[in-house]
N, C-alpha and C positions, 0 to 999 in steps of 0.2 A: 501431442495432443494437450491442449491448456486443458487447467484444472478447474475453470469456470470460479475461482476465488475461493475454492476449497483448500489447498493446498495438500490432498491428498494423491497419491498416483490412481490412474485408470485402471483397469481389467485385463489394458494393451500393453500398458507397461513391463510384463511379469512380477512371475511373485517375490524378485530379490528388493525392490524398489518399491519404498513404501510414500515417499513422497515427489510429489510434482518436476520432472525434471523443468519446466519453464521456468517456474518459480521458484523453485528449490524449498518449496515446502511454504512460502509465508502467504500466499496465497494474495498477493498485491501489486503485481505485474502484470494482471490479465490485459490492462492496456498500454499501447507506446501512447507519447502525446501526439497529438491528432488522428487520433485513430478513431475516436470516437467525438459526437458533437458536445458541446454544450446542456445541448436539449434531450440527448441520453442518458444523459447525469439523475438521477433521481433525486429528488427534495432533501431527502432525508440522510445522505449521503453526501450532499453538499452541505448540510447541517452539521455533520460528524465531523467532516475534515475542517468547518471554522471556528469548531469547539477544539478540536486537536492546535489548530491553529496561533488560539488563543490561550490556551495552557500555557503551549510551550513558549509563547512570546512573553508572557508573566514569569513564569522561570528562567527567563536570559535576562529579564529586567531586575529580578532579584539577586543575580549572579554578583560578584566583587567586579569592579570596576575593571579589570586586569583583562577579562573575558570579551574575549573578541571575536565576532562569527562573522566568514568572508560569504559571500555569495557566490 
């Protein structure tokens, strides 16, 4: 049972297991790619990941030259 981006476990899980076995707890696996459209995506959501997006592209640009990220 996914944790719907809680990263908490269910009621089905028992009580040894505290967090999400899908997830294992971080709560940001709830989807594979194409599993969902475009147009499931919410505004605000798509907002947060181009903010996250843009952070982290300013801090690899800040990095020493030496730093290299493969894709």
């Amino acid at each position: 049972m996914k944790c719907e981006g809680s990263g908490w476990a269910g009621e089905e899980c028992g009580s040894l297991q505290v967090f999400c076995g899908f997830c294992n707890g971080s709560g940001l696996n709830e989807f594979t790619p194409g599993e969902i459209t475009d147009g499931e995506i919410s505004k605000s959501a798509k907002e947060r990941h181009a903010a996250h997006v843009a952070r982290l592209s300013a801090l690899v640009n800040q990095a020493p030259a030496r730093l290299a990220v493969a894709a």
